[in-house]
C-alpha positions in Angstrom: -19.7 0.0 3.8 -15.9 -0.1 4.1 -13.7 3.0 5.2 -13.0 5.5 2.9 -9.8 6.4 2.1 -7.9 9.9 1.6 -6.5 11.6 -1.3 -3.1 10.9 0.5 -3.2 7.2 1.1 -4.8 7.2 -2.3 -1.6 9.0 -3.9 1.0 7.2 -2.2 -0.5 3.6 -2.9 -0.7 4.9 -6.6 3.0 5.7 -6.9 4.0 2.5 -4.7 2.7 0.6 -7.1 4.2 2.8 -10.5 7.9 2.8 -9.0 8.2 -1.0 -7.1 5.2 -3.1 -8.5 7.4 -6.3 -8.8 8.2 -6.2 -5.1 5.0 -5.7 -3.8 2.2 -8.7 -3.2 -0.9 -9.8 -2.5 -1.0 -10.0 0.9 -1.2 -7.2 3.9 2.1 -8.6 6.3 4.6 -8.4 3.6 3.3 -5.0 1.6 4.0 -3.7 5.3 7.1 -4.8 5.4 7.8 -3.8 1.8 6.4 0.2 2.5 8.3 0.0 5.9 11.7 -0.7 4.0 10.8 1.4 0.8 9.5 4.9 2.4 10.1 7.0 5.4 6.6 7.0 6.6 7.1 7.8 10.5 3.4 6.4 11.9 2.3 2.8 12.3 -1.1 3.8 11.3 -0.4 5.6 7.9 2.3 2.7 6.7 -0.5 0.2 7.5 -2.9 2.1 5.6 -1.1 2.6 3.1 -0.3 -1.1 3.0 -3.9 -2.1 2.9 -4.5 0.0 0.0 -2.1 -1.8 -1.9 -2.8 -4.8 -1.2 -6.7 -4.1 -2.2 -5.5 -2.7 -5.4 -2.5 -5.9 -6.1 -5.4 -8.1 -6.0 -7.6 -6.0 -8.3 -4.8 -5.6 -10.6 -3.8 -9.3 -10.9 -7.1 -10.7 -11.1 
């Protein structure tokens, strides 16, 4: 069983993806780079979170 995610995470990858979908790819070190530049999310723990999540969902997505 993976992690589950909250409603938060859930939201923000969501409206990542809506507002900056052609930025964003497939893979984990460069959607972290993409959320760092794009938000103001203060923690390393929430932007990489949030990162994973869209990464998970890019590749859901595309496939």
């Amino acid at each position: 069983m993976g992690r589950i995610r909250t409603k938060q995470i859930k939201r923000l990858g969501h409206k990542f993806i809506e507002l900056h979908k052609a930025k964003l790819a497939k893979t984990f070190p460069e959607n972290k780079q993409r959320v760092q530049e794009l938000s103001d999310v203060k923690t390393k723990k929430l932007r990489n979170m949030i990162a994973g999540y869209i990464t998970k969902k890019m590749k859901t997505i595309e496939d």
